[in-house]
LODREN-44259 format. One record per residue: residue in one letter; x, y, z of N, C-alpha, C in turn. Coordinates in pm, whole numbers, plus 50000, padded with zeros to 5 digits. Example, Ala and Ser with C-alpha at 12.3 -4.5 7.8 and 13.67 -1.06 7.14 Angstrom:
BEGIN
A513194943150780512304955050780513204967050780
S512854977550708513674989450714512905000350787
END
This chain:
BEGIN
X726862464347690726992478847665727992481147551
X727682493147451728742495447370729632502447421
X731072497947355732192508847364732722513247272
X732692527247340733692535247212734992535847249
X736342541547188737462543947196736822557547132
X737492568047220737782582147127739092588947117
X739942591147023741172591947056741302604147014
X741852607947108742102631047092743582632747133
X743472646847150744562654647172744622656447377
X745882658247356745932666347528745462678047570
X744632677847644743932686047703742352690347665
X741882679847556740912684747506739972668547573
X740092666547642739582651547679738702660947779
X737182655747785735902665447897735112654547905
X734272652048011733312642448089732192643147965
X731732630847967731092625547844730042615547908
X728782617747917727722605447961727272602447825
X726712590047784725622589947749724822578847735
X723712573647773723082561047833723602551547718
X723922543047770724082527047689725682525147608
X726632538747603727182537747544728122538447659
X729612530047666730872533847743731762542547673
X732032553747703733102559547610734162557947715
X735542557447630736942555047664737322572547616
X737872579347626738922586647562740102593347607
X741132590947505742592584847526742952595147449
X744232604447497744902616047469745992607547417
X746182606147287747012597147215748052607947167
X747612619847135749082638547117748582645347202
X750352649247217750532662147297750602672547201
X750662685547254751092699747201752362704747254
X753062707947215754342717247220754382732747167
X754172738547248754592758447184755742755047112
X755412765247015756882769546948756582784546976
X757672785547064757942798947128758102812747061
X759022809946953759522819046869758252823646807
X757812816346723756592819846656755532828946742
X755362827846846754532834946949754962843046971
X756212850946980756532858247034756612869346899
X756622862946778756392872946612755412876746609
X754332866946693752732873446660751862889946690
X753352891846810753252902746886752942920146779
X753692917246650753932928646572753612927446416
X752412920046443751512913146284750412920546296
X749852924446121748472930546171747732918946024
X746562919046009745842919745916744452920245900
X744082918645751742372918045783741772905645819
X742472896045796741442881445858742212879545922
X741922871746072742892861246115741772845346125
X742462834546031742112820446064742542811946151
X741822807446294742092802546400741822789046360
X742892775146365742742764546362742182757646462
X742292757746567741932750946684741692757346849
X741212751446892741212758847070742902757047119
X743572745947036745152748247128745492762447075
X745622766946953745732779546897745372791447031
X744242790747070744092802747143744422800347269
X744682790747335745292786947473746652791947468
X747742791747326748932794347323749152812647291
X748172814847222748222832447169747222843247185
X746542838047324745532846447347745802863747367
X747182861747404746902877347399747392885347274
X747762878447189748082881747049746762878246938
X746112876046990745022870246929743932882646965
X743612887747078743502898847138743222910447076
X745022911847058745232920946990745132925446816
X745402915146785745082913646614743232912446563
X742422905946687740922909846664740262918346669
X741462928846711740592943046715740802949346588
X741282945846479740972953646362740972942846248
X740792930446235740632919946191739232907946214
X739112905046127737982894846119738292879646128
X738372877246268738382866146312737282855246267
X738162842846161737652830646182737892817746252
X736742810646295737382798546363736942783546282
X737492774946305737372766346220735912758046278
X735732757746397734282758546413733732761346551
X732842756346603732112763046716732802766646879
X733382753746874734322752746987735512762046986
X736042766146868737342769946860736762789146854
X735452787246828735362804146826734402806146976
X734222792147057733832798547214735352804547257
X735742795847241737132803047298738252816447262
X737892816547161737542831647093737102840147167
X735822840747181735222848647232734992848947355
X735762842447432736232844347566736812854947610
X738062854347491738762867747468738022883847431
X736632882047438736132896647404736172895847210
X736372885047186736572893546975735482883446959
X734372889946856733562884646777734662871546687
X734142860846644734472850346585733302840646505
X733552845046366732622839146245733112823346230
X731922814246196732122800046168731562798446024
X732272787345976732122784945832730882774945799
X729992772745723728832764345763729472749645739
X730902746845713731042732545737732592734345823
X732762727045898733282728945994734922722746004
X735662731545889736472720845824737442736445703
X738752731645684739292739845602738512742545444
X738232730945453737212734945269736342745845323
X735712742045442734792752745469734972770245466
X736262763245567737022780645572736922787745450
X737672780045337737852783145229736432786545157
X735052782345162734292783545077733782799245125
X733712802845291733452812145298733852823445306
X735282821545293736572832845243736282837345120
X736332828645064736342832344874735372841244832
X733932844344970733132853144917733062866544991
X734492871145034735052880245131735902890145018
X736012902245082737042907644966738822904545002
X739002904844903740512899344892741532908144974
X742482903745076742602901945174744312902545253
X744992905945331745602900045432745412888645544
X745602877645493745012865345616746312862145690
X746142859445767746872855145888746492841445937
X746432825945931746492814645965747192811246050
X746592807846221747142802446270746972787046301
X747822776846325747332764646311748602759746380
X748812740346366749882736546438750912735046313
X751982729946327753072721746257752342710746134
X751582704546196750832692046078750062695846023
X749012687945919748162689745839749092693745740
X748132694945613748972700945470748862714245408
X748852717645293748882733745277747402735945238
X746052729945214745462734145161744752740245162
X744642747445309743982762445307744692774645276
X746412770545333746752783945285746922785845099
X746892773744997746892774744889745492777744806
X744892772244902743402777544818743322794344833
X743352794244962743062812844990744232821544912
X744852817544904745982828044789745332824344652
X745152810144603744492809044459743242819744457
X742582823444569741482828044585741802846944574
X742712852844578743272863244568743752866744685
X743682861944831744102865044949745662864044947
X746172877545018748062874945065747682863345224
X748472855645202748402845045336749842842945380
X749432844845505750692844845600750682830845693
X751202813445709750902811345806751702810445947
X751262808446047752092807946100751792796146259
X752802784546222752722771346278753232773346446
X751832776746492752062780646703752382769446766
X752152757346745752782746546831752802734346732
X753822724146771753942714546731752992704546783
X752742691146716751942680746748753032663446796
X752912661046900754282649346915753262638646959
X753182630446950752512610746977753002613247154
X752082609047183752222601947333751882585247353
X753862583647307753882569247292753412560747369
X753042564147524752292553947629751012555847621
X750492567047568749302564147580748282557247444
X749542561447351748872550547172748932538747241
X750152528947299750312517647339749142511647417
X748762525147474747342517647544746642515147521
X745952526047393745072523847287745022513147194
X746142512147155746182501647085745412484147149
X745972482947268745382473547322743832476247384
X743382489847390741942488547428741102482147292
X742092482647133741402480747025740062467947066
X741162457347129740592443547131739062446647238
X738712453947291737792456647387736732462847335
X736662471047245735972481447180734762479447096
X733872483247048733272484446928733562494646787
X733342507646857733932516946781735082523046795
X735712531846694736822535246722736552551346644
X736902567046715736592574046715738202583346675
X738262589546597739532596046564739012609446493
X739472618246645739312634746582740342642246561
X741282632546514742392643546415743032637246309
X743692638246166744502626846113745912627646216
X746302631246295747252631546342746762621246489
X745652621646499745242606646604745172595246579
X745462594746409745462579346340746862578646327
X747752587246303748602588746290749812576446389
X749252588946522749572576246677749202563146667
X748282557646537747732541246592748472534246473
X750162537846430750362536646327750802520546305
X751632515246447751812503346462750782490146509
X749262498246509748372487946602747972478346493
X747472470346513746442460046422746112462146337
X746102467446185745302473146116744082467546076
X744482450446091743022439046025742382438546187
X742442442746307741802445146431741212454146406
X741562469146357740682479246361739672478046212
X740082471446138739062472845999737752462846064
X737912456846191736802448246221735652456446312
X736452468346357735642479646432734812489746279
X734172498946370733332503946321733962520246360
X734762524346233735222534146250734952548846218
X735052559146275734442569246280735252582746274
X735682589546152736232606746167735852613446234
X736392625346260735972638846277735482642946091
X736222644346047735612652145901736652644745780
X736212647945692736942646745611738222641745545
X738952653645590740352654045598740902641845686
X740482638145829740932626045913740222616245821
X739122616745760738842600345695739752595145582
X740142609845509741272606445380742452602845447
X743082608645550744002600345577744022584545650
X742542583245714742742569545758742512560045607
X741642563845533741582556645386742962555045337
X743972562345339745112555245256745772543845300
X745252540445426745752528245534744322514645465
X743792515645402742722506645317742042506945447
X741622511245545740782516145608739262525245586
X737842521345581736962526645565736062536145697
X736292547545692735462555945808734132563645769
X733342563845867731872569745845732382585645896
X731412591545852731652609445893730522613645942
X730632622946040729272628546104728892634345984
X727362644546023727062655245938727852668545992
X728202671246135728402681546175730042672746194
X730962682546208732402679746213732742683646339
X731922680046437732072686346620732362673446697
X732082671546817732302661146924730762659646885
X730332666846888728502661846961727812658446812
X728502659546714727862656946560728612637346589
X729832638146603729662620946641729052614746742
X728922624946858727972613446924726632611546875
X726122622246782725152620246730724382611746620
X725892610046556726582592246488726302580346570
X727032580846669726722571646715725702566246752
X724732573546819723312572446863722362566546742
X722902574346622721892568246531722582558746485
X723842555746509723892540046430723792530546516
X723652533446678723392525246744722002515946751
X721072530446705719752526446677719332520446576
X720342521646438719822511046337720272494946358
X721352491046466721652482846428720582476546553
X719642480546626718882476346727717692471046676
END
């Protein structure tokens, strides 16, 4: 049977079948509120708000709430705008599922008050594109991202067990910073999008990318590369 390693965040780990394949997945970061920041969100208005992730709305739902009622909520993709709309606010997705994306379908919006919420990591390049783009951008960093050093340690040693190796954040490669690196270049490694493959590439590391930038766009990777190599 094949195995995968999928290495995520806390709390985002959900029951996963799928015939022939073993999946592992290992909450390698935690999340941390940053309190303060949540508690500013209370007396912000604008015309967009950009939702980074489902931790985003677990931490500011009721500020989130409140700012969708006269704002045009985006989410960075499908998952992150169910949960959205849990909350009662309509939530638009970008057709690629990824900050370039955000960005491609901002730029054809009129120019703007944005509001970005997201964590501590990643780099500036949505909020610099959308201001190059004529948007005022505000961001504002709702929780921090910290390694859960026992559970990389574990990962690290499931490397030797594995076939593939699955990383849906650069901040989940991040955690595998001390493992094997000539162990994992022997796996068959796999992004979320983009952005996580450029950062595992600067490690001389090579990763494949779904077409869709979701959970179910890699298992859908997987399936078909399972089938070519059959």
């Amino acid at each position: 049977m094949t195995r995968v390693l999928v290495l995520r965040a806390q709390g985002k780990v959900r029951p996963l079948h799928v015939q022939g394949i073993d999946i592992i997945q290992i909450p390698v970061i935690k999340t941390v509120p940053n309190e303060n920041v949540i508690k500013n969100l209370q007396s912000i208005s604008a015309d967009y708000v950009v939702v980074m992730s489902t931790v985003v709305v677990k931490y500011v739902g009721d500020a989130l709430r409140q700012l969708g009622r006269n704002a045009k909520v985006v989410g960075v993709g499908p998952r992150t705008c169910e949960e959205v709309e849990k909350l009662g606010i309509k939530c638009e997705i970008p057709s690629e599922f990824s900050s370039q994306g955000i960005v491609n379908f901002m730029s054809k919006l009129p120019q703007g008050r944005v509001v970005i919420l997201r964590s501590t990591k990643g780099n500036d390049y949505l909020g610099s594109e959308l201001r190059r783009a004529g948007h005022q951008v505000i961001e504002y960093r709702v929780y921090d991202v910290e390694v859960d050093a026992i559970n990389a340690a574990i990962a690290c040693k499931l490397l030797n067990y594995v076939d593939y190796v699955v990383f849906m954040s650069p901040m989940t490669y991040r955690a595998l910073k001390d493992c094997d690196k000539d162990l994992l270049r022997r796996k068959t490694v796999i992004a979320i999008g983009r952005t996580t493959a450029s950062e595992i590439s600067r490690y001389g590391i090579n990763a494949i990318i779904p077409g869709e930038y979701t959970y179910d766009g890699v298992i859908n990777l997987l399936i078909k590369s399972l089938n070519y190599y059959q």
